[in-house]
N, C-alpha and C positions, 0 to 999 in steps of 0.2 A: 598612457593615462598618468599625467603629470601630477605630484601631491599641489602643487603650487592653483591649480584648479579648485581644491577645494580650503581653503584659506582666508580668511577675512581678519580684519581689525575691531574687535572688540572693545569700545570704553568700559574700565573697569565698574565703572558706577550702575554697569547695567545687568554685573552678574547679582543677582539675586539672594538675599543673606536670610531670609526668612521669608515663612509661608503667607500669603495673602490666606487672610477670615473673611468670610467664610472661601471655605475651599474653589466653591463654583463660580467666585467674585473675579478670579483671573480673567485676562483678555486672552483672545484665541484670534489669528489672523486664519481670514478663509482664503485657502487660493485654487481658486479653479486651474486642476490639472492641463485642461485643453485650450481655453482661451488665456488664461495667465491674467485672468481678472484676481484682484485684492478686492477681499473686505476685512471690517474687522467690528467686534464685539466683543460681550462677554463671554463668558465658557457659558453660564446655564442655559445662554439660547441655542445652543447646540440642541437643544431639543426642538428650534423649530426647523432643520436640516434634517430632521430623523421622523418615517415613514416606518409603517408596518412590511414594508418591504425593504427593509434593514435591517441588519446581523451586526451587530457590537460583539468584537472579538475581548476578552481582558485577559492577563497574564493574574494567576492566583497566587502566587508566592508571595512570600512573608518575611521582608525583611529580620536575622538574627541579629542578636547584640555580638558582632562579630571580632568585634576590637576587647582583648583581654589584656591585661597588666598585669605580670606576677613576678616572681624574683626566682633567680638561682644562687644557691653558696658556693663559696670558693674558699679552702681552705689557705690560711695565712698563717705567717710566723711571725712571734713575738719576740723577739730579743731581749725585752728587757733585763736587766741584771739581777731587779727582785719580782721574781715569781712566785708565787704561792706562798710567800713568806721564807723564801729562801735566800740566801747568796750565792752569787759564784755564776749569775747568769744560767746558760742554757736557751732552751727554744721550746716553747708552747704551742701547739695550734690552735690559732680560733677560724671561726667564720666569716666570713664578709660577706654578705649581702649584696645582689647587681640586680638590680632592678628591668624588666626585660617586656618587651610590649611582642604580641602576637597575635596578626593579624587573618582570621580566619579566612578561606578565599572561594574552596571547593572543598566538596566530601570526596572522599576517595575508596573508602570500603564505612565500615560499621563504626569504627572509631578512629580513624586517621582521615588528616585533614591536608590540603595543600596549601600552608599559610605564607604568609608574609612578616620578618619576623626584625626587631630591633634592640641593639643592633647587635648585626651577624656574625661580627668574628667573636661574640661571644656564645652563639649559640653551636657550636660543633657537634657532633651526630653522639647520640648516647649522653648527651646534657639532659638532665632533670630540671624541670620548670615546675613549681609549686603558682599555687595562686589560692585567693581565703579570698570570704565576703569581705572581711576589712583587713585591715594590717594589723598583724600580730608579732608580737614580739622573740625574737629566734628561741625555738626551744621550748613555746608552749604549743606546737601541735598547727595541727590546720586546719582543724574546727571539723566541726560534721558538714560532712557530704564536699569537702574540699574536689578540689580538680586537681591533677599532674596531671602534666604532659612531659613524653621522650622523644627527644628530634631523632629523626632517622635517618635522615638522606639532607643531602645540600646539594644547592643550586642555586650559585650567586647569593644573593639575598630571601632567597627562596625556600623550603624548609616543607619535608614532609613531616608530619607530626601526629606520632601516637595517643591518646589522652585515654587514661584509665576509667573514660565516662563514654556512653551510647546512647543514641534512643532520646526517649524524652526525659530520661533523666539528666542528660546533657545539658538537654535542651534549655529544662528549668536552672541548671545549676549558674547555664552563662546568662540565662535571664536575670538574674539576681548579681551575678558578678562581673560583665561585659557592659558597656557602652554600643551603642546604637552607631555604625558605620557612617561619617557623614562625609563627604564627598572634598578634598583636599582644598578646593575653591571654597567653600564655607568658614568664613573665618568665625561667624558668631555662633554661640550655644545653642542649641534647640531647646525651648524652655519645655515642650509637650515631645517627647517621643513618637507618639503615636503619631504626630504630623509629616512623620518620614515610612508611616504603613498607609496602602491604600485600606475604604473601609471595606471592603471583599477578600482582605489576605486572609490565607487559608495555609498554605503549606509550608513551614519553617527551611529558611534553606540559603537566601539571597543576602550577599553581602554591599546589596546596593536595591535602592528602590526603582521599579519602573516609575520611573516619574510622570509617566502623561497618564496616567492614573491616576492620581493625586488629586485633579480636577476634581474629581466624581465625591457625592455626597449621595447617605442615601437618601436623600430625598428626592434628587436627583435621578440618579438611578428608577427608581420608582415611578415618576413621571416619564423616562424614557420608556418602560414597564407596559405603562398605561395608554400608551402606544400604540400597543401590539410591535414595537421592534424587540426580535428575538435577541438574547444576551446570553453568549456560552463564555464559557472557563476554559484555559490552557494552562501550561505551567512550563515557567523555564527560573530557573535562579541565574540570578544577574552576579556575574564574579567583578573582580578588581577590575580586570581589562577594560572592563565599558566606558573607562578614566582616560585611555591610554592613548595616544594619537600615533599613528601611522607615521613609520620615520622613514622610509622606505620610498626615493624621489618617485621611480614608476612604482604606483598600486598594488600593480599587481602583484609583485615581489614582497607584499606583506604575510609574514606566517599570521594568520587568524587566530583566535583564541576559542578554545572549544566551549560548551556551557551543556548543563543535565537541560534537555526538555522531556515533556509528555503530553500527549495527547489521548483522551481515552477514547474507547471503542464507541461509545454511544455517545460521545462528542463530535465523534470524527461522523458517523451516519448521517448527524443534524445538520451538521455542516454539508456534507455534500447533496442531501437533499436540497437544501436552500442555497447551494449555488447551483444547481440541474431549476431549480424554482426562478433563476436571474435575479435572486434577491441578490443586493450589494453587500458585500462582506468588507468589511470597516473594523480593521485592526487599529487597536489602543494602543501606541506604543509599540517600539522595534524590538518588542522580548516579542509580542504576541505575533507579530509578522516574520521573525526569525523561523519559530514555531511552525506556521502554518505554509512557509514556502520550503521548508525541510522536509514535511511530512507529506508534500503534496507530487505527484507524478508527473512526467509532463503530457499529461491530459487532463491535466486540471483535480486529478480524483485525491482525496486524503489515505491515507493508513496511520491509524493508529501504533502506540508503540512507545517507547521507555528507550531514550539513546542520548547523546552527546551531539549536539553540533557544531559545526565549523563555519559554516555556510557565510558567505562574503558575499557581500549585495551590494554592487558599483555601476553605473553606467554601460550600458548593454548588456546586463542580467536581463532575461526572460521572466516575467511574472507570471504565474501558475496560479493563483488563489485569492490575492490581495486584489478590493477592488478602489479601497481611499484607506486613509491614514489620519488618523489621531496623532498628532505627536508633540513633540516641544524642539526648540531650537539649541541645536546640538555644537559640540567643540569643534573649531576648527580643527581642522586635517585628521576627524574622527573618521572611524569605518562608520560613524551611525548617520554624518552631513553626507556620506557617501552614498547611502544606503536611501538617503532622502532625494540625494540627488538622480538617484538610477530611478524613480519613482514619479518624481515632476519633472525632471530633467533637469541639468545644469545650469543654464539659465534662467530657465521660472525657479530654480530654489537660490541662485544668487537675487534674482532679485525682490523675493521672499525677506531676504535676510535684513538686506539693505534697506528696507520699507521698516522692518521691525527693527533697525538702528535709530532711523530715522524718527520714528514714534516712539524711540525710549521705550521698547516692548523688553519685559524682564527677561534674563537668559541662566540657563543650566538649571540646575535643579529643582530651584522653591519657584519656575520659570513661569513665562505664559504658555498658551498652547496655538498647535497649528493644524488646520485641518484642511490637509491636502485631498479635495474632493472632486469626484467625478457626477457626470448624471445619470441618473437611473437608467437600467439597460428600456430600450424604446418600447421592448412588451411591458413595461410597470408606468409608464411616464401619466398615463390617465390615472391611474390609482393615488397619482401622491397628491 
């Protein structure tokens, strides 16, 4: 399985640098799984593709202000000849100041983090890293409710890190003193924050947004609602990796990157009642599809549960659970165009792609959307 299979040429004028207003105003390319027909539209008429015999999968997590800025001291020597009012020279110590960015990635226990950290050969294991709501000047303190962190481990550019905060009060402290993650391709400022949270986040954790959630408004939602198509909750936090493209010529020799999901008990019931019912279950986004083909057996049944996954979805993967796809158009030689690809298959999703060049369809994050769909199983086909 060649990388060079999943590969295209992007013109840069098509990645995307802010959110289209309103949210549900983006286009969405429809591509039938089986016959490889295109259409396209906006995202709100996604509501006329959706039946009370559809299950809308979403990923709940909440993007953190994960990107923090703080400095460390270094002690230095002053030479000069007159110190303190003296002669005759000697040596002073002062402080210096390094200015140090820290990139939060994954939790690891109650207060240690897996970050990403700049830059590295200044950060060596037992460094102190301070950080304040503003900058203050050396020597007056760190203000109430300051944050340290102590690095502890290294790992290339890599950094586990202890931070003397937990819990929600963490949480609030980098709310106030962190920057909002925004994706390395974004070169322009997010004027709204919130523009990079879906409006159903719920659990604090993700240092990247599911983006084919973004679409969604609730009013939106609501109308979906009004439906009768059922809408449950999963949860995975999205880490760094989801950035990173597979350097590895054959596929399969890629190490994966692990990620928290959950699925609860009385999720996971709903769910398998309503696929034993051949309702279509239509995951949001490859967090919520990650999720749901982890926790699924290969007889199709869910289990509930609190784990880590690794799970690598390319071209001759088995599907268990997943019956269409919500998603957006993802980086070349990602594991996530791989993961689209094992789903429509290689050629309906190259020529997916190439249709949304061709149409100037927005790409990566503030992106449009694509809704890789099947048809209802043959007992619901009267119903829709």
């Amino acid at each position: 399985m060649n990388l060079s299979d999943f590969d295209y040429d992007l013109p840069q004028e098509l990645i995307a640098q802010t959110p289209i207003e309103p949210r549900d105003h983006s286009r969405i390319l429809k591509l039938d799984k089986d016959s490889w027909n295109i259409e396209e539209s906006k995202f709100y008429e996604i509501l006329d593709e959706l039946s009370e015999n559809d299950v809308l999968v979403l990923n709940k997590t909440s993007v953190i202000n994960a990107r923090l800025h703080g400095y460390i001291t270094k002690n230095i020597s002053n030479s000069s000849p007159l110190i303190g009012g003296r002669l005759g020279g000697g040596f002073e110590n002062e402080r210096e100041e390094i200015r140090v960015e820290i990139f939060l990635h994954k939790q690891l226990s109650e207060n240690t983090w897996d970050c990403l950290v700049y830059p590295g050969k200044k950060l060596k294991p037992w460094t102190k890293v301070y950080f304040t709501y503003s900058p203050l000047p050396l020597g007056e303190g760190l203000g109430e409710g300051a944050l340290t962190a102590t690095i502890k481990q290294i790992s290339d550019s890599w950094r586990i890190v202890e931070f003397n905060k937990s819990g929600t009060e963490f949480l609030d402290i980098i709310q106030k003193l962190g920057e909002i993650p925004l994706p390395p391709y974004i070169k322009e400022k997010l004027e709204n924050d919130d523009r990079y949270q879906t409006v159903f986040h719920e659990v604090p954790g993700s240092a990247a947004a599911p983006t084919a959630s973004l679409h969604f408004t609730p009013e939106l939602l609501q109308k979906i609602q009004d439906k009768w198509v059922k809408i449950e909750k999963v949860l995975l936090h999205v880490g760094l990796w989801t950035f990173q493209w597979v350097q590895t010529e054959d596929i399969r020799d890629h190490n994966m990157h692990s990620e928290y999901i959950e699925l609860e008990n009385d999720v996971a019931e709903r769910l398998n009642t309503y696929k034993s019912e051949w309702k279509r279950i239509i995951a949001v986004g490859t967090t919520a599809i990650r999720v749901l083909e982890s926790f699924a057996d290969d007889t199709g049944k869910l289990s509930p549960g609190k784990t880590e996954t690794s799970i690598f979805i390319y071209p001759g993967y088995t599907w268990k659970f997943v019956d269409a796809i919500i998603t957006n158009f993802h980086l070349p030689k990602s594991t996530l165009i791989m993961l689209v690809s094992s789903f429509a298959g290689k050629e309906n999703t190259k020529k997916a792609y190439e249709y949304a060049i061709q149409k100037a369809f927005r790409f990566f994050s503030f992106w449009d959307a694509m809704f890789i769909r099947t048809p209802p199983h043959p007992l619901q086909e009267g119903e829709k």
